[in-house]
N, C-alpha and C positions, 0 to 999 in steps of 0.2 A: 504494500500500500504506500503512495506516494501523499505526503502532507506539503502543503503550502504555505508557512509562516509568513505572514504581514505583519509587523509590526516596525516602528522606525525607536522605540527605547531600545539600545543595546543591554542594557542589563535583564528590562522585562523578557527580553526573545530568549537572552541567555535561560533566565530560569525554565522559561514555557518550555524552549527546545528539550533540557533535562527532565522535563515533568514528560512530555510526551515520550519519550527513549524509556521510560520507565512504564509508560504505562502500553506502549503497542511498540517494545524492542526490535521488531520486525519493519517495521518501517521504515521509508526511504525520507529522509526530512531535504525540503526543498529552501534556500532564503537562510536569514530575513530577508522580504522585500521590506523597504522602509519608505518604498513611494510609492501613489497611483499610477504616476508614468511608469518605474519600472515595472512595476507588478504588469501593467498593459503590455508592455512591451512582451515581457516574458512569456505570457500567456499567447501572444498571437506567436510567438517562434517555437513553444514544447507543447506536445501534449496534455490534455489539462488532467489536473492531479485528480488522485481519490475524494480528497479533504480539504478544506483551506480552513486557516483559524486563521482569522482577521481584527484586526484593533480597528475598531472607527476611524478615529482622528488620528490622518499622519501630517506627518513634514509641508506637503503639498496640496491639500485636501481631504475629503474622506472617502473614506475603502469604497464608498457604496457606488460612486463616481465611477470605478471600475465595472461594475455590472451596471449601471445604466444603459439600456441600449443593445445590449450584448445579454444573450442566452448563456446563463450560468450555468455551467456542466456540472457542475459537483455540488455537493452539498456544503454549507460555510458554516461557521462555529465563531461567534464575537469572541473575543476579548477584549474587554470595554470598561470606560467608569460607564456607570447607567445609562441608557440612552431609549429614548421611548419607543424607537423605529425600528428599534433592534429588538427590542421585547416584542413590536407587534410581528414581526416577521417568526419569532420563536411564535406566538400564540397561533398565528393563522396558517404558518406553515410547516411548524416544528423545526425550526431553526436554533439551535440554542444559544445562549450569550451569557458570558460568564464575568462576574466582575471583581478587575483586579487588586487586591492580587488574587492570580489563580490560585485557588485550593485543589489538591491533588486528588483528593475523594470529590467534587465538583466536574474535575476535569475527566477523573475515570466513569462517571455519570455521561454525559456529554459522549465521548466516544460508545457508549454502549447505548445511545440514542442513535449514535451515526449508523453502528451497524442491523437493528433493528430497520432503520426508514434507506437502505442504501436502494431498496427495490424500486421507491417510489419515485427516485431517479434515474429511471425508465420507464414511467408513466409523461407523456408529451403533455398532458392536461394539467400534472401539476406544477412542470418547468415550465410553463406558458403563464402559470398565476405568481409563479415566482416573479419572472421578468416582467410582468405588469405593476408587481408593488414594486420594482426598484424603479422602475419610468414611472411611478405615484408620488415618487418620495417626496420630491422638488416641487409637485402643482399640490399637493393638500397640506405639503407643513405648517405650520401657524409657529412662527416663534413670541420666547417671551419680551415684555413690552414694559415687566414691571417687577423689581427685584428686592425681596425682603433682606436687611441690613438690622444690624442689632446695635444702637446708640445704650449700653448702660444695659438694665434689666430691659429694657424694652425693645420690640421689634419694629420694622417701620416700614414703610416701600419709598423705593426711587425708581420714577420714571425714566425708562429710554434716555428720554432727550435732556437728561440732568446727568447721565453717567459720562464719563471720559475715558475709562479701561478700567480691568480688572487686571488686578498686580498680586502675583504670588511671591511672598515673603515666607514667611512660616505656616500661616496660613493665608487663605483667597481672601484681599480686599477689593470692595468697589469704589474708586475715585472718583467724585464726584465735579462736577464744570468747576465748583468754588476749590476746588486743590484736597478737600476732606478724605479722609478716609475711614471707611466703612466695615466691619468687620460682616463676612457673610458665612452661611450655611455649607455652600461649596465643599466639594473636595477637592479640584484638580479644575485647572485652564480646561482640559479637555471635557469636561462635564461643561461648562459654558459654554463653549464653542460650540455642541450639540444642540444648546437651546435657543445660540442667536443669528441674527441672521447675517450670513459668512459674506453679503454687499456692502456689510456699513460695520464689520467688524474684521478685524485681520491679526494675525497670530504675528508679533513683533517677534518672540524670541520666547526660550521657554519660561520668561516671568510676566512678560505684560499682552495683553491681548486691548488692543485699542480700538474706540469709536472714529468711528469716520469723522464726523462734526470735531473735534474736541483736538483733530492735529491742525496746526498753525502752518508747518512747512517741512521740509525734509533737506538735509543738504547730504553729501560726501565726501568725506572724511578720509586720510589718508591710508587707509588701509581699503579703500575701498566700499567701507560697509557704509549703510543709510544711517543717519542720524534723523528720529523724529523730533518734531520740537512740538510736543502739546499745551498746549493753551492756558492748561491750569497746574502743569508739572514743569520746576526748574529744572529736573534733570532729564538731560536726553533721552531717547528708548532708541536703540541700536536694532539695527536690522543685520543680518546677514549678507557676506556675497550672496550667496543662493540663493534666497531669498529676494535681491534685492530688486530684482525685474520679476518678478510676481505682485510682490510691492508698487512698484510702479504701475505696472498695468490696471490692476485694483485702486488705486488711488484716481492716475489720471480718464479710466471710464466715466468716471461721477461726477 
């Protein structure tokens, strides 16, 4: 049996890789893939595998991006912080999704779900409802618009158009236009990124994920990388080379 790993954390893949070796020794493991481009690429040059466990949110986009469009041969397995698309795809079509970190009794679950339903990937009716929900994803999402924040004992909401980025320190803050900072619910940038909408939000680096409205200008810096300058934050948020023309392009559509 040939497995797919997607995922772009080197340490996450690291563990997964070892949890999977332990729980189906027999298998052939493919990856990491740590991008949508690669993982496409791959896929249109090799045969498509038994398995794939996939993490939502990579480097470049998300996993789902990949099967948009395209008939998914195989059957996929998340690895994910929570994601609600990824639950309804286990619910409607026995998909499973597992949130990390993996648990090994979780993970050995999971595979004994893959080989039970491997039948039904050779039924045409229900790889046809698959690739309907991945071409569903993008026209019925609704993202969030309003974000609970804890000042003190108490809870509170901020609107959208009041937020400037979420900054991960120790834990997830929301930055509000006035420069504040917010203490939130969150677990992880990549649980945000799930709920908002990836036009008017962009993944800076692995600490800050920024609003559209809320950046002032961007220049380059000698090393190459983007330097943003937000509105209501003295210090820069640093973009990536690799990044740094995804960046662009996303910024100047708008």
């Amino acid at each position: 049996m040939t497995i797919l790993i997607i995922e772009d954390e080197v340490l996450v893949a690291e563990s997964l890789i070892r949890l999977v070796k332990e729980i189906e020794p027999s298998s052939t493991i493919v990856g990491p893939m740590a991008s949508v481009n690669d993982t496409k690429e791959w896929l249109q040059r090799n045969p498509p595998p038994d398995l794939i466990l996939s993490d939502i949110q990579l480097a470049d986009g998300v996993s789902l991006d990949i099967f948009s469009g395209n008939k998914p041969e195989c059957p996929i397995i998340f690895t994910t912080a929570y994601n609600e698309y990824a639950l309804r795809a286990f619910k409607v079509n026995s998909i499973d999704y597992l949130l990390k970190p993996i648990d090994k009794k979780e993970l050995r679950q999971a595979f004994e779900k893959f080989h039970l339903l491997q039948s039904k990937f050779n039924n045409d009716v229900y790889v046809r409802q698959m690739m309907e929900m991945f071409n569903d994803i993008g026209k019925t999402r609704r993202y969030k618009e309003r974000f609970a924040v804890h000042i003190g004992r108490s809870v509170t909401l901020v609107t959208l158009s009041d937020t400037a980025a979420f900054v991960k320190e120790e834990i997830i803050y929301l930055l509000n236009n006035d420069g504040k900072k917010f203490i939130t619910e969150y677990r992880s940038l990549d649980e945000i990124e799930e709920i908002v909408d990836p036009s008017v939000f962009f993944r800076a680096n692995r600490q800050v994920l920024v609003h559209l409205p809320a950046i002032q200008s961007y220049r380059v810096d000698h090393t190459s990388k983007l330097q943003l300058k937000l509105k209501s934050l003295k210090e820069e948020v640093a973009i990536s080379k690799e990044k740094a023309g995804e960046f662009r392009e996303w910024f100047l559509q708008h």
